[in-house]
Structures are given as C-alpha cells and as structure tokens.
N, C-alpha and C positions, 0 to 999 in steps of 0.2 A: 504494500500500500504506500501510497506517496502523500505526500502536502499540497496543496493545490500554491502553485506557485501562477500570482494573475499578471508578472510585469512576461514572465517565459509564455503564458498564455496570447497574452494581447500580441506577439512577435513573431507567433508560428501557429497562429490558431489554425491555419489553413496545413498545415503538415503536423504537427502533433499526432501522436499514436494514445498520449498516455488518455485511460478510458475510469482510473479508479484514483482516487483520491478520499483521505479520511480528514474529518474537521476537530480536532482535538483541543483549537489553542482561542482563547476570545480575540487575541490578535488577526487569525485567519477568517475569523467568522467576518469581523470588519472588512476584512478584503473581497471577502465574499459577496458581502451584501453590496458592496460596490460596481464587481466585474460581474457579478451573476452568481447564484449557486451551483449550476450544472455547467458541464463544458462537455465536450465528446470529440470522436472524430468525424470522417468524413461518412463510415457509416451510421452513424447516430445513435452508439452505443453509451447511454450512459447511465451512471454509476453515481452510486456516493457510501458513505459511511457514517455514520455517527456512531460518536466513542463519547466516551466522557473520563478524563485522566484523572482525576478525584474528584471528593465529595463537595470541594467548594463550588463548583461550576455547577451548580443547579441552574441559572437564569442561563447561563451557556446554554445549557440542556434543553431548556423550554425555547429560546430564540432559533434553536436550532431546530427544532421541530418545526417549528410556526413558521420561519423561511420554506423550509424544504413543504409544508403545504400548502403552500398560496403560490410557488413556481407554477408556471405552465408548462413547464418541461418532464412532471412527473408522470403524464401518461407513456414519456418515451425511458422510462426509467427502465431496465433491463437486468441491474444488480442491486442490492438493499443489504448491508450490514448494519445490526442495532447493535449496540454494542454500553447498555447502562450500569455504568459503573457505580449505581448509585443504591443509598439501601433502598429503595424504594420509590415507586413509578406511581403518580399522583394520579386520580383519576383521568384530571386531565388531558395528562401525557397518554393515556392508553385510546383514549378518543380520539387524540392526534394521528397515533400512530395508529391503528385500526386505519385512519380514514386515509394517511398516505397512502398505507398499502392497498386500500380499496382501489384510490385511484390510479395505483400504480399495474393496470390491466396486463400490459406486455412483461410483466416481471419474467425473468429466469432464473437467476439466484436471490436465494433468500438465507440470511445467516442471522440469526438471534441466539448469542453466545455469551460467553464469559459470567451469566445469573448468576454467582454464588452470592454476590452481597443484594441480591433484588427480590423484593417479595411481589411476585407475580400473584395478581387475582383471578380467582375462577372467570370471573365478567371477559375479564382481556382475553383470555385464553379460549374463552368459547367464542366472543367474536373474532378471533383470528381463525379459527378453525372454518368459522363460515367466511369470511376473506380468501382460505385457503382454497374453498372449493368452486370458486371464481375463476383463478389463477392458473388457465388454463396451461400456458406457457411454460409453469414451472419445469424446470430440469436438473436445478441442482437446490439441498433444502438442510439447512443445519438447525437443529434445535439443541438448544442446551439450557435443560430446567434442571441446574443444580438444585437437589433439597427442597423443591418448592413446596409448604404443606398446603396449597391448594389445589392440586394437582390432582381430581378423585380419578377415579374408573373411570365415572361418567366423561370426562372432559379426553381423557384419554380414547376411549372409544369417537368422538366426535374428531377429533387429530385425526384418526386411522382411518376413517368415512372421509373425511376433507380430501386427505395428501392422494386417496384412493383414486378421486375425482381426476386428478391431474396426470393423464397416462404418460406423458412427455418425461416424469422424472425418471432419472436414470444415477443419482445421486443421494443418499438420506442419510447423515448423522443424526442419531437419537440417544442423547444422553439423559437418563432420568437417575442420577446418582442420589443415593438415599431418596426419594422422593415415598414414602412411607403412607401416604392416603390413596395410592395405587393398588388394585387387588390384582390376583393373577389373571382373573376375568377380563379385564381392562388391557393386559398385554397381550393375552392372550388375543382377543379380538382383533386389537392395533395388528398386532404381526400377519392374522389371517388377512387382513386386507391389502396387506400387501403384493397379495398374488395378483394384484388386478395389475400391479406396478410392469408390464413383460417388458421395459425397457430399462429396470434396474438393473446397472450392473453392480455398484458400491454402494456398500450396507454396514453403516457400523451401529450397533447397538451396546450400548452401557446402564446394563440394568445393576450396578454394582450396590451393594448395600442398601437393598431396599428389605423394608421389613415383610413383605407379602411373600418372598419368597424363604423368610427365614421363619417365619411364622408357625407351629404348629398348628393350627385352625385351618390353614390357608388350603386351597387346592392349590396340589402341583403341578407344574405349567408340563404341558406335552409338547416339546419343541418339534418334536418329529412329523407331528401334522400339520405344524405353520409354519415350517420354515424349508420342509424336504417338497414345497411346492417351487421355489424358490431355484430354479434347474439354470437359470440365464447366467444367476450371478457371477461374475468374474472375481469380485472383493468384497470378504465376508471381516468382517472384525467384531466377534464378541466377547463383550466383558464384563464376568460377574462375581465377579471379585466379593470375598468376605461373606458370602453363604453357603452359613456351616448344613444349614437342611438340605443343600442340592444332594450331594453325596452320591454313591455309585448308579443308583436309579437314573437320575439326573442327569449325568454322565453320559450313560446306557442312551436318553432320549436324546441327545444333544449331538451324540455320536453317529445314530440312525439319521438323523436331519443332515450334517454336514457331510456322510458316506455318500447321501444321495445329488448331494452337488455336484457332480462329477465335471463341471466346466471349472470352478476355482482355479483361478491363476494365483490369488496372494490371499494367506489365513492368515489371522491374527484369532488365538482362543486364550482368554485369562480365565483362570478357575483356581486363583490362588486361594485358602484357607476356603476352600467348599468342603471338606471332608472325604476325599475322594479316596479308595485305599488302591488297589492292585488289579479288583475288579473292576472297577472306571476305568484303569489306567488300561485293560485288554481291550475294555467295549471301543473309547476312543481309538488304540492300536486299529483295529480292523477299520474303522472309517478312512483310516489314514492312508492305507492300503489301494482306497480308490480314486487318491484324489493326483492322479500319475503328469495332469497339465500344470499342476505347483511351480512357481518360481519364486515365492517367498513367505517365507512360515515363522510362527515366531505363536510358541507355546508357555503358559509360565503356568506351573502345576506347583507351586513354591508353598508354603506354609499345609501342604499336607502330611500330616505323619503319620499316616496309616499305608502310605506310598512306601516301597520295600526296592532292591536288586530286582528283586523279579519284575515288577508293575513297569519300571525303566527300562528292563531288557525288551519286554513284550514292544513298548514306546517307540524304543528307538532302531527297532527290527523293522519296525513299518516304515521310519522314519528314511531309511537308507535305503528304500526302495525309488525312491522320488527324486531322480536322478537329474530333472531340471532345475534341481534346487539351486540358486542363484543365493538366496539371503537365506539365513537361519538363527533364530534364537532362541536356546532353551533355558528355562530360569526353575530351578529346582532346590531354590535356597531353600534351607531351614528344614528341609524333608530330613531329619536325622536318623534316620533305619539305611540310607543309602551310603553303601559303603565301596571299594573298591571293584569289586563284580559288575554294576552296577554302572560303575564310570567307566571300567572296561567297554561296555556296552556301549556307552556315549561315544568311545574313542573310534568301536569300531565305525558307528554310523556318520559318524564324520569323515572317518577313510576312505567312503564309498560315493562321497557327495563332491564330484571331480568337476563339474562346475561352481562349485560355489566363489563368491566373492565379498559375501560379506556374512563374520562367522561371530554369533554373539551364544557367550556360557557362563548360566551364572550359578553357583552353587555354593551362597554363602552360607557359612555356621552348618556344613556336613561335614559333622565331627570322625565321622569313622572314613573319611578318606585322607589318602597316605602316600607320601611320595614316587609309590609304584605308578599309578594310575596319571602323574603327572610324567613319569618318564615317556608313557606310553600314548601318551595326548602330543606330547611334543615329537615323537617320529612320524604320530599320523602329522601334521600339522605339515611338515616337511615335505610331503607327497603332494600339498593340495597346490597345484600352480598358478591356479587362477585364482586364488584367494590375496585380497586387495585391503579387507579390514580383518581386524580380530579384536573382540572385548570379551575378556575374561575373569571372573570376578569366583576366584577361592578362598576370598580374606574369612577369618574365625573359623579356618581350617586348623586345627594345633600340629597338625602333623604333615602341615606342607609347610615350607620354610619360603623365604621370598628370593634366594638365590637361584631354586630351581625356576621360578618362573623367570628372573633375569635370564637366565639359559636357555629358555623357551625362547624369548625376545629376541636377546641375541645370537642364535640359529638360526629364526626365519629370516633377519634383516642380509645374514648372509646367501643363504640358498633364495630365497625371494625379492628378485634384486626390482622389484615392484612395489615394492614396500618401502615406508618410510618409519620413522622413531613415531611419528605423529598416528600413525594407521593401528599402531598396538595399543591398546588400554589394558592392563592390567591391576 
C-alpha cells in the first residue's frame, strides 16, 4: 500500500499505474480533500483504504468516512480496505460504512481486518451481510472478526447466505478467533454454503479458540460433509488451534474432507493442542497420501502429547510420498513422547523431498531427542540441492548441544553453494 502522494499525482496523472493508496495521517486527509479522494488509472481502477494509526484520530476517522461518501467516484470503487483501529465503531460510523459499500456496486475486493480492538455490533454485521449479497462482483473477501461477542449463529448463517450470492469469488479469508457466541450450527451452515462458491480457489479459515467447538454441550462439526464438497480448491489453510475436544474423531472428519480435495496445490493445517494422539495422527497420514499435486505444506501438530514415534512415522510416510513438495513445514514442538525413532522418520521424509526449496522444522522442548537424530538430519540435508531456505528450531532440547547445529550450518553453506549465512535460521 502506498500514501497518496497529490504534487507526483497532479504531474503524471495521465501515466501513473499506482491504483491503491491508504489514508493514515490528518496531514494526507488535507491533501486529499484538496486534489480529490480517489485517483486511478487509465482503466478506472480505483481503490482506497482506511486505517486509522491510533486511538487519537477519531475525527480523522469520521472525516474520512464522510469524504469517501459524498465522492462521486464510489460507484467506480473496485477495492475497499476498512481497517478501524479503534475500540469501537459509533453507530454512526457503521451507517456510513454500510452505505459506502452499498454504493460501492462494482466492488471486487473487500478487506475488513485487523478487529481485535473493535466491538463490532450484530446491527453492522447483519447489514453488511445484506450489502454483501448485492455485490455481485465480488472476487476477492477478507473478514477478520477477532473475538467479536456479537457474532451469534444467526449472523453467521446470514454471512454464509450473502458471500453465497456472489458466485465470482474465488478468494475468502474467515477468521473468527475466539469468537464464542458462535454454535457449531452456525459454521457448520457458513461452510455448507460454500459449495455454491465453484470459482473458489483460496480458502482460509481460522476457527481457533472458539468455545463451540471446545464445549461439551456443543455438537461436533462434520467437516467431511462441508468441506469434501469443496473439489476446485487449489489453497486450503485451516486453523484450529487450542481445541482440546476436537481430538482423534475430529481429526478422522477433517482428514476425510481434505483426502477428498484431491486438486490442492498449497495446505496449510494447524491442530496445535486439539488432543490428537497417534490415531488422528494415521487418519490424517492416509488423507495425505492423496493429495500427490502439493507444492506446499506446512503442518503444526505441536502441543499434542498423546502424539508418540509411531503417530510421526505413520505422518511422515505419507508425507515423503508428495514428491512436488516445493515448501514444507513441520512444527511438533512440545509433543514430548517423541523421541529419536520418530525424528528418524522426519529425517527420512525429508530425504525423499528432492525438490524442495524451502524446509521449515520445528520441534521445541522434545526432551527425548538426542544428538543421533541431529547427525542424521544433517547428511539428509546434504542430499537436498535444491533447497534455498532452512528454519530449524531444537532449542529446550537438553540433549542437543548448539555446536552440532553450527555443523549442520556450516556443511550446507559448503556443499550448497546457493545458500547464504542469511537462508539458515536456527
């Protein structure tokens, strides 16, 4: 994102490319209000931003809205980041903003991000849902309702009906972190509407520490029916971090859904501290097995301790099957049953990943692994030629020392003369 800069404007309006500019400072708004709020090129793509860089800029906040809806240039708006850094959005302001994006009919991206300090109202939320299902145009859609406690089921099911409406997207982050007045009913819906989406390729969802799914009351979500509809996807990124009720069931559903993705080019799965033991850890193995068009994976199964040698062997047997693996990262910190057997495993399926180029391992405070398993990560490491990055993370290991990993470092910088001192993290 750029600053709207109006003396390089007024000088090149006629050749300028730039299309996105953000309004951050009351000094720009001023210039703003003087050269215009929008600008574009010559195909009449434009754009704007609003941020707000702390809590003093509230009038910032409100002038900035009230320009951007009285422009005549908002029907040709095409990109929309909100971005309220503020604790909370005054009735007002959501009437505004509601009524830009009404009128903002040609939208294609839409980003309303960064919510941890904003209390979003049900009212807002159900009127953007029906804005949303206007918008025909949409194709790219980020929501980020950190925490929000107005966030019920119901509002949630009117989201998943709206975004539904809009067959053109082909892009949806959904973060509902902690968002706790959510039922499984509610995601559960949202997800199934997604099948109307046949033009998503990129799909991330972050249902992390919400309490519906840690609930004992709650029904458990069946991922495998709302998401194994989902065949198009290219980029799947789920994460759901810190739910101890998911556990191997869960797993078992999550694993049938993603087995059945079989176009996947780039996973990302977080299931750190779910509860998952050795039986999760097969069901996923087998999903893993089918997903043979992967070019980049990046797994973190970390705060399970019911995960064992064997749960990792099964793991990473599938994992070394997946031969266009380009990027990889495995994060199994704090799993402390894992011991050299186990990293053996790791070592081998890293051997067999002959394209790879970018190789990330993290396995902090796994107390029972031992300088064998690091001698033998570093000869595989040797083999891989096309590997460009490495991050490796065995700190509050007691039984690995940090000379061996300098020996690691400085092996590859000699045999891998593609490598820099900067490309190694350890």
């Amino acid at each position: 994102m750029m600053s709207f800069d109006p003396e390089h404007h007024q000088q090149s309006s006629q050749t300028t490319t730039k299309n996105f500019f953000r309004i951050d400072k009351p000094e720009t708004f001023n210039k703003l209000r003087k050269y215009g709020y929008f600008y574009g090129n010559s195909s009449r793509k434009f754009s704007m931003s609003l941020s707000l860089p702390n809590k003093s800029a509230r009038t910032f906040f409100k002038n900035s809205l009230k320009s951007a809806t009285q422009s005549k240039k908002v029907p040709f708006l095409k990109q929309l980041m909100i971005q309220p850094l503020v604790e909370n959005l005054t009735a007002r302001d959501e009437v505004k903003l509601s009524h830009l994006i009404r009128k903002s009919r040609n939208l294609q991206h839409f980003w309303l991000e960064k919510m941890w300090n904003v209390q979003i109202t049900q009212r807002f939320l159900h009127t953007l849902s029906k804005r949303f299902s206007k918008l025909y145009h949409l194709q790219k859609v980020k929501l980020d309702l950190y925490a929000s406690p107005e966030i019920a089921t119901k509002t949630c099911k009117n989201m998943g009906k709206a975004l539904s409406r809009s067959p053109n997207i082909n892009f949806l982050e959904l973060k509902m972190v902690g968002c706790n007045s959510i039922g499984t009913e509610g995601v559960s819906y949202f997800l199934g509407r997604l099948s109307r989406l046949t033009n998503l390729t990129y799909l991330h969802l972050d249902f992390s520490n919400m309490a519906c799914f840690s609930r004992e009351d709650s029904p458990k979500m069946n991922f495998e029916n709302v998401l194994s509809q989902l065949t198009w996807l290219k980029t799947l990124k789920f994460l759901m971090t810190y739910d101890g009720r998911l556990g191997d069931e869960g797993a078992s559903s999550i694993s049938k859904a993603i087995g059945s993705l079989k176009g996947l080019e780039s996973l990302e799965l977080a299931l750190g501290c779910c509860n998952i033991t050795n039986e999760g850890a097969m069901s996923l193995a087998n999903a893993f097995f089918e997903l043979h068009k992967l070019e980049e994976f990046t797994i973190e199964l970390w705060g399970n301790q019911g995960l064992t040698d064997e749960g990792v062997k099964s793991v990473c047997k599938s994992i070394g099957g997946l031969v266009n693996l380009k990027k990889f990262d495995l994060n199994l910190s704090n799993c402390q049953e894992i011991g050299d057997e186990g990293f053996s495993a790791i070592v081998k399926c890293v051997e067999g990943l002959m394209e790879i180029r970018e190789l990330g391992l993290a396995l902090f405070r796994c107390e029972k692994l031992t300088e064998l398993g690091v001698f033998e990560l570093g000869r595989a490491l040797m083999k891989l030629h096309t590997l460009r990055k490495l991050t490796l993370n065995l700190s509050g290991c007691p039984e690995i020392c940090s000379e061996s990993l300098s020996r690691i470092r400085d092996s590859l910088l000699l045999t891998n003369t593609c490598m820099k001192k900067d490309d190694i993290i350890m």
